[in-house]
GUBA-160432 format. One record per residue (C-alpha): residue number from 1; residue in three letters; x, y, z. Coordinates in steps of 0.2 Angstrom, whole numbers, plus 5000, padded with zeros to 4 digits. Each point is the difference from the previous one (the first is absolute). Example, Ala and Ser with C-alpha at 12.3 -4.5 7.8 and 13.67 -1.06 7.14 Angstrom:
% GUBA-160432
1	ALA	5062	4978	5039 .
2	SER	5006	5017	4997 .
END
This chain:
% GUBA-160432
1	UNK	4972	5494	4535 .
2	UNK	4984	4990	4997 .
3	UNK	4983	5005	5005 .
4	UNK	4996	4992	5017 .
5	UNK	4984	4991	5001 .
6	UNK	4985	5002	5012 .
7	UNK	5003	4981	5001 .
8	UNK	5019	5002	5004 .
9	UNK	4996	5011	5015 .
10	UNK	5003	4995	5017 .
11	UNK	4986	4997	5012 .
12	UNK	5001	5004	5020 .
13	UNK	4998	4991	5016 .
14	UNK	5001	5005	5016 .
15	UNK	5015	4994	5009 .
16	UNK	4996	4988	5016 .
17	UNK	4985	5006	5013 .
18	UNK	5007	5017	4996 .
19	UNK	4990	5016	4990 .
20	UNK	5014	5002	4988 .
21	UNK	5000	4997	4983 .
22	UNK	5014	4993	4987 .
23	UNK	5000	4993	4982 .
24	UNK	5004	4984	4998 .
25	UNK	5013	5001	4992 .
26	UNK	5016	5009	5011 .
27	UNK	5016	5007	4990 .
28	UNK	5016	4995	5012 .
29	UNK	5014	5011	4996 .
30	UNK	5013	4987	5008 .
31	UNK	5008	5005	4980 .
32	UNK	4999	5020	5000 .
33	UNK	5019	5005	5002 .
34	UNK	5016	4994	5002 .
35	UNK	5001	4986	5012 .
36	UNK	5014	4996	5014 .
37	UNK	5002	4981	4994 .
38	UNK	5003	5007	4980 .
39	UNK	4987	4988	4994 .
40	UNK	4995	5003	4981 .
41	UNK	4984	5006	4995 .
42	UNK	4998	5016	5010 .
43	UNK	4989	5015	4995 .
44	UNK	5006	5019	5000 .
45	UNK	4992	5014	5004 .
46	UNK	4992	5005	4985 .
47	UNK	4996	4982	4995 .
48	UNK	4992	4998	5018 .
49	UNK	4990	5014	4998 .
50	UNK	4991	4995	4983 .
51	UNK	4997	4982	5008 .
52	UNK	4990	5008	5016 .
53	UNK	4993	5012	4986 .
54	UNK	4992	4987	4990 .
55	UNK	4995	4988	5014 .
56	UNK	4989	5015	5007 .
57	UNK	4994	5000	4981 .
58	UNK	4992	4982	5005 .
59	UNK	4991	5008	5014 .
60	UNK	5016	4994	5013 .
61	UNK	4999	5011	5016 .
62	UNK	5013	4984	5011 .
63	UNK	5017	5005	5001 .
64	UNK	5013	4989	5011 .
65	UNK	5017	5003	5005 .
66	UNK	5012	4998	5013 .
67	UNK	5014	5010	5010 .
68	UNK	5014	4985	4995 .
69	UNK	4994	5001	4981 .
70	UNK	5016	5008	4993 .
71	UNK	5006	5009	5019 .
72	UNK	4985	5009	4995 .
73	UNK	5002	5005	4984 .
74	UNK	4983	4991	4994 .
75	UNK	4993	5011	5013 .
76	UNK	5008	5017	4993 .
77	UNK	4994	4995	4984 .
78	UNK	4982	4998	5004 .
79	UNK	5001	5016	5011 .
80	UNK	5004	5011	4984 .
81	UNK	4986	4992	4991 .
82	UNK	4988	5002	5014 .
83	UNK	5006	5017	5003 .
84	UNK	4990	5008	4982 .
85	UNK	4983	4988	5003 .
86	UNK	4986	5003	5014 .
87	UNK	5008	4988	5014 .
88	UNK	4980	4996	5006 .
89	UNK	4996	4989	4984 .
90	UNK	5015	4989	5004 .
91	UNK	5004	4988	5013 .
92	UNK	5017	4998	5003 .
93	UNK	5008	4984	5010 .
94	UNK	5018	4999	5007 .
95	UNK	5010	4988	5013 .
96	UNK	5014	4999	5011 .
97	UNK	5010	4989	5008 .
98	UNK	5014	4999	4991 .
99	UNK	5017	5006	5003 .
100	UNK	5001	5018	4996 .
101	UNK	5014	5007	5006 .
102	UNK	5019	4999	5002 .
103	UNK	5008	4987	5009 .
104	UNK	5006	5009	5014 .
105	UNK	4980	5004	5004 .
106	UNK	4995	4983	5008 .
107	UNK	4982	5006	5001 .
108	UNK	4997	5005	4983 .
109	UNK	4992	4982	4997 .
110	UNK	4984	4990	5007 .
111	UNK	4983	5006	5007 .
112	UNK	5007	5010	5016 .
113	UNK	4989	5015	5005 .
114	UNK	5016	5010	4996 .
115	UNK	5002	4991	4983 .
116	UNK	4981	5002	4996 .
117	UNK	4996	5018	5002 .
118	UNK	5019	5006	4991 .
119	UNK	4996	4988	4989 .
120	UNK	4984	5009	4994 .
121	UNK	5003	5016	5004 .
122	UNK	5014	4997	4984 .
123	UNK	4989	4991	4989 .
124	UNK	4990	5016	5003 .
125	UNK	5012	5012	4994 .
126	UNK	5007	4987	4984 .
127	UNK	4980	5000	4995 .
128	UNK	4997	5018	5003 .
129	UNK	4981	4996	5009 .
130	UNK	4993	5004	5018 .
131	UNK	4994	4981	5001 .
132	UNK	5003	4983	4993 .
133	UNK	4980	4989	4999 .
134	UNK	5009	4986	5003 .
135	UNK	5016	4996	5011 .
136	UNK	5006	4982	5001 .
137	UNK	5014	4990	5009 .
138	UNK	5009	4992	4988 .
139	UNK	5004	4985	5009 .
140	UNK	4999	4994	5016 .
141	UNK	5013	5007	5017 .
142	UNK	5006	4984	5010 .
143	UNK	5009	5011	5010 .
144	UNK	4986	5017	5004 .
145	UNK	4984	4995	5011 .
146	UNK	4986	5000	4991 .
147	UNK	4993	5012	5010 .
148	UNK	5012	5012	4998 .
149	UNK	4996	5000	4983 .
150	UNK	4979	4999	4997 .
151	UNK	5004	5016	5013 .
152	UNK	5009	5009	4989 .
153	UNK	4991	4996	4984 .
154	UNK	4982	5007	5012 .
155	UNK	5010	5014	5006 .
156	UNK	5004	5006	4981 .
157	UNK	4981	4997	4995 .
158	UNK	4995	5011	5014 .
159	UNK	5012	5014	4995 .
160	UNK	4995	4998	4982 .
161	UNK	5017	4997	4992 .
162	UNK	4991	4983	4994 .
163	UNK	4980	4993	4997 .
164	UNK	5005	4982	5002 .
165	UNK	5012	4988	5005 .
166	UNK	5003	4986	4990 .
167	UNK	5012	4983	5002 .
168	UNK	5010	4991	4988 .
169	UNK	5010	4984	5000 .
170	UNK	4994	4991	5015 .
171	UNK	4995	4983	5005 .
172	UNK	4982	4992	5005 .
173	UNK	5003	5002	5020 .
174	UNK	5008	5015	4997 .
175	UNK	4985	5007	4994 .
176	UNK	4990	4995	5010 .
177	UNK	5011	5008	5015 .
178	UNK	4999	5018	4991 .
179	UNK	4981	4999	4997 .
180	UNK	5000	4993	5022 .
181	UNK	5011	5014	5006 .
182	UNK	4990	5014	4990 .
183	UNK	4985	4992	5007 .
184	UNK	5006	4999	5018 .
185	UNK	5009	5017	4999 .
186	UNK	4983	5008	4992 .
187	UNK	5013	5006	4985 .
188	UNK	4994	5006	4980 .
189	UNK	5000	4982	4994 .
190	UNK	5011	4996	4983 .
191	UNK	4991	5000	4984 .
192	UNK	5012	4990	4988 .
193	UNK	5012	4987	4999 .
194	UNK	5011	5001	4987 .
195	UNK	5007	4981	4997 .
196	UNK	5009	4991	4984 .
197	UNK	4984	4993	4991 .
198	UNK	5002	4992	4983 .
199	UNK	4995	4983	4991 .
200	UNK	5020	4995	5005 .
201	UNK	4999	5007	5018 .
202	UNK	4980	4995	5008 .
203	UNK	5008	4996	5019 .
204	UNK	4992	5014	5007 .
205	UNK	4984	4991	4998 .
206	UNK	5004	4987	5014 .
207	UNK	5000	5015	5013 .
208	UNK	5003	5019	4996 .
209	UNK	4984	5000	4989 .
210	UNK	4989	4992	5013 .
211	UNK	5001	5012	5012 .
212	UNK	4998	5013	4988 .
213	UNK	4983	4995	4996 .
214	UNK	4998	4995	5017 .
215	UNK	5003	5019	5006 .
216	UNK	4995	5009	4984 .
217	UNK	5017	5004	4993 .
218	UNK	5003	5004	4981 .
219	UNK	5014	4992	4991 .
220	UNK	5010	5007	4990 .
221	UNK	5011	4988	4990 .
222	UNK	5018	5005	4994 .
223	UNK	5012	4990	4987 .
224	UNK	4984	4995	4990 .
225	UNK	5011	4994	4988 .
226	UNK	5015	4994	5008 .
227	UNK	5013	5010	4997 .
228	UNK	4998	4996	4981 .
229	UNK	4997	4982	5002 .
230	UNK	4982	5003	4995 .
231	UNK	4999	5007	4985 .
232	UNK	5004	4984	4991 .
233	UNK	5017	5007	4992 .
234	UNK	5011	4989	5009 .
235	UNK	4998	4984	4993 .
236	UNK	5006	4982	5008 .
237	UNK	5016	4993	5000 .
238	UNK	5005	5018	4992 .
239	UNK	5011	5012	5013 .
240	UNK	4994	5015	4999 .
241	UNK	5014	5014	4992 .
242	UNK	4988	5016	5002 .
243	UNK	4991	5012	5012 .
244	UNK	4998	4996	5019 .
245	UNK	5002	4981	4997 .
246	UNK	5014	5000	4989 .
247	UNK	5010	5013	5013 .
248	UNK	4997	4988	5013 .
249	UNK	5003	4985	4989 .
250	UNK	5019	5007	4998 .
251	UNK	5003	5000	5016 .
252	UNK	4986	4988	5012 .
253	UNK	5007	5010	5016 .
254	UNK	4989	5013	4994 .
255	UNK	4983	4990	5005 .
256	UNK	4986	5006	5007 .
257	UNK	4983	4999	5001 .
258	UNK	4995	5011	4986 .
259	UNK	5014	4995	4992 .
260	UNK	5002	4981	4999 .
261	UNK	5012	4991	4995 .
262	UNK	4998	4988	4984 .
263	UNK	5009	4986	5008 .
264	UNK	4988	4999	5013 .
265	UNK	4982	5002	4992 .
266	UNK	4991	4981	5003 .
267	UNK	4994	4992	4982 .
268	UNK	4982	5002	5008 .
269	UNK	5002	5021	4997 .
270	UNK	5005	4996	4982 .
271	UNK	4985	4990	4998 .
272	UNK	4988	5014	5006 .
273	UNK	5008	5009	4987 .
274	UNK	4996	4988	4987 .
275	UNK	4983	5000	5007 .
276	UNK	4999	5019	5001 .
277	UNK	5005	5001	4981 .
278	UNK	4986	4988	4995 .
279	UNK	4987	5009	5008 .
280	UNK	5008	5015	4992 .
281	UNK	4999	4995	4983 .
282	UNK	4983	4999	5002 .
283	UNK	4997	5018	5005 .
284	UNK	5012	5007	4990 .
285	UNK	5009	5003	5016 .
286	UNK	5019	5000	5008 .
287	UNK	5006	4990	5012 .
288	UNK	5002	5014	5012 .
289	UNK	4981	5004	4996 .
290	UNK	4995	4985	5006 .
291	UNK	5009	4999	5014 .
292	UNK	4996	5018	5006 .
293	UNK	4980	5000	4995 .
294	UNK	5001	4980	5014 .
295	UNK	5004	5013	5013 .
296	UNK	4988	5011	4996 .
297	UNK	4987	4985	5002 .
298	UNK	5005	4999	5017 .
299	UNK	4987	5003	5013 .
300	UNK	5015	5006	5012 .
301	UNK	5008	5010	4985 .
302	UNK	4996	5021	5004 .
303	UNK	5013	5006	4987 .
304	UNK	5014	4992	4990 .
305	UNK	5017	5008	5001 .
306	UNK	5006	5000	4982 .
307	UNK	5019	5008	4995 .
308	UNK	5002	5009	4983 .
309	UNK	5018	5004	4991 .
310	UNK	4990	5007	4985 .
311	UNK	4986	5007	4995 .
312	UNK	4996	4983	4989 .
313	UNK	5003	4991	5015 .
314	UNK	4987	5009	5009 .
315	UNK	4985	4998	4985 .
316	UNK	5002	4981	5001 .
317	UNK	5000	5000	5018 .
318	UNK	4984	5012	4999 .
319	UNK	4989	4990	4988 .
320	UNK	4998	4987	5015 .
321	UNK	4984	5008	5004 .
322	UNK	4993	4996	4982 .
323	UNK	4994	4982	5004 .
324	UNK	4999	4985	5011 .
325	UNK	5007	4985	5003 .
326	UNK	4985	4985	5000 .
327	UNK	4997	4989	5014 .
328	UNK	5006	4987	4993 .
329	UNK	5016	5007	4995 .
330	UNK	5002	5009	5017 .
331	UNK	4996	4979	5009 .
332	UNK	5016	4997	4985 .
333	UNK	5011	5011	5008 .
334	UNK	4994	4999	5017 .
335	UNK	5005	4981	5001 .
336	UNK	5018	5002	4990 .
337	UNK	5006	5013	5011 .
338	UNK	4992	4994	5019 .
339	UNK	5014	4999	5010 .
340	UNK	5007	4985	5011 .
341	UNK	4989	4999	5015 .
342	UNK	5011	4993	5013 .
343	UNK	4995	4995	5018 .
344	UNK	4990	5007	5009 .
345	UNK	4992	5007	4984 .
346	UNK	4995	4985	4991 .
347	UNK	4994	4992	5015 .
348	UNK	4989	5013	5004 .
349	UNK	4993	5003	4982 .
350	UNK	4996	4982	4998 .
351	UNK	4992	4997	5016 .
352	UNK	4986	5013	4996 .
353	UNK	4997	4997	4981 .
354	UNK	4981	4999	5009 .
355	UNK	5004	5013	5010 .
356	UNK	4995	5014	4991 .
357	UNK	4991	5014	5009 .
358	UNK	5000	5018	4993 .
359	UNK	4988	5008	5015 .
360	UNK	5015	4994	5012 .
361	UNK	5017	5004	4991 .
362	UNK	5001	5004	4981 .
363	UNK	5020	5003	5000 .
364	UNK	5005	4990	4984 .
365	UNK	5006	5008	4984 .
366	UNK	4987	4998	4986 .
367	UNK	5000	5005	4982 .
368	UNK	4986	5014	4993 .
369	UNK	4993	5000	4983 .
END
């Protein structure tokens, strides 16, 4: 393997109000292990363990997971690596929510204090560690009180089985409600929210990212790259025949967020693409570099969720930290990728053009140089 630059390493920021330190660029092992869906591109073992190997070559000390990943089995695999290192240089995050167990167990599913704490008392044992830093609900309950679970999550921080509770997947107001409750309750606060954020997928920044710089919350983007779409190989007007694209292209029942069907993309994502290449050409940089060092200019971005099948994989990823986009380029993208403002946001946005008072509310996304 190459030499890794001091340039290429990663640099750290704290996530949210919180003390606790990541580097900003997060390995997600959703690919470590076989999968329950038989989607391609899966790492084993052996080939997981060189691609955590090399990231903490980078300076990489951000590890997320979570219980559904395989049935566990991107959980097991982490474990065994994280079973021969020193577990305090490392912090480790995992979710539940997901459906775990058998169908006869009808409360092996949602965010249930019974669900919650058998959860993590198995993602315990799967990543053989006394703690997990980070513990997030990987989508909102409709069907568990909120209180019932912020309880839960406070009661597992007071016991230490975990430092912070985190949320994923959730909509404007309900963020707000979780950040409300834990207020009113006097609770350990969440630290993160861990939302689809990508120059295809911006949404979040109608609402969800408001409130996390409203309440001091660090964002954690996943699907930087869109399942693929990112990275510039899928071309218009061209189905895709490989990888995660092409799997779902064969069969479009396979859909899913980070895994879109082709059929579906709008002609404005091919565009960005286009525009993404451009720029990249004059950086000597990929698409996928492009689109992952935009995140990183984020002033709502805490640490970019990246996936690796290879170790190659994981060196262009890496070498995002090597330079920066331009204002101008950043205004470029920026204005090809703003999403559709529909009433009541338009309205609102219009009507305070003139408005603009950073002493009273400073909540909108902006790009750092």
């Amino acid at each position: 393997m190459a030499d890794i630059s001091k340039e290429s390493k990663v640099k750290y920021n704290f996530v949210g109000k919180s003390g606790l330190k990541v580097s900003n660029i997060c390995l997600g092992t959703m690919t470590f292990g076989e999968n329950q869906v038989k989607a391609p591109g899966q790492a084993d073992e052996s080939l997981s363990h060189q691609i955590i190997d090399r990231f903490v070559a980078y300076g990489g000390n951000f590890l997320d997971t979570a219980d559904i990943y395989g049935l566990g089995n991107s959980e097991k695999i982490i474990g065994t690596w994280l079973d021969k290192q020193s577990r305090e240089n490392f912090v480790v995050a995992t979710k539940c929510r997901g459906n775990m167990g058998p169908e006869s167990n009808k409360n092996a599913v949602g965010l249930s204090r019974r669900h919650i704490t058998s959860s993590i008392e198995n993602s315990l044992k799967r990543l053989r560690t006394d703690y997990v830093d980070i513990y997030q609900t990987h989508a909102f309950d409709n069907a568990t009180p909120l209180e019932e679970t912020l309880r839960t999550l406070d009661d597992l921080v007071r016991c230490g089985k975990i430092r912070y509770p985190g949320v994923s997947n959730v909509t404007g107001w309900q963020l707000e409600k979780i950040v409300q409750t834990q207020t009113r309750l006097g609770l350990n606060p969440i630290i993160s929210l861990q939302q689809q954020y990508n120059l295809a997928c911006r949404e979040s920044e109608l609402e969800p990212f408001q409130v996390c710089k409203n309440e001091g919350i660090g964002v954690l983007p996943w699907s930087p790259l869109k399942g693929g779409l990112l990275t510039g190989k899928v071309k218009r007007d061209t189905k895709p025949t490989e990888g995660r694209l092409g799997w779902v292209a064969q069969d479009e029942r396979r859909h899913m967020q980070s895994a879109p069907s082709y059929s579906r993309v709008p002609s404005k994502v091919f565009d960005i693409i286009d525009t993404a290449e451009a720029i990249g050409k004059k950086h000597g940089r990929s698409v996928a570099q492009v689109a992952l060092r935009w995140l990183l200019q984020k002033d709502v971005t805490t640490s970019v969720i990246i996936g690796a099948t290879s170790l190659a994989q994981l060196d262009q990823n890496m070498a995002v930290n090597e330079w920066s986009l331009c204002a101008e380029e950043m205004d470029q993208l920026d204005e090809l990728s703003a999403p559709d403002a529909p009433y009541p946001y338009e309205m609102i946005s219009r009507l305070n053009n003139d408005r603009v008072n950073s002493r009273v509310y400073d909540y909108f996304v902006k790009s750092v140089l």
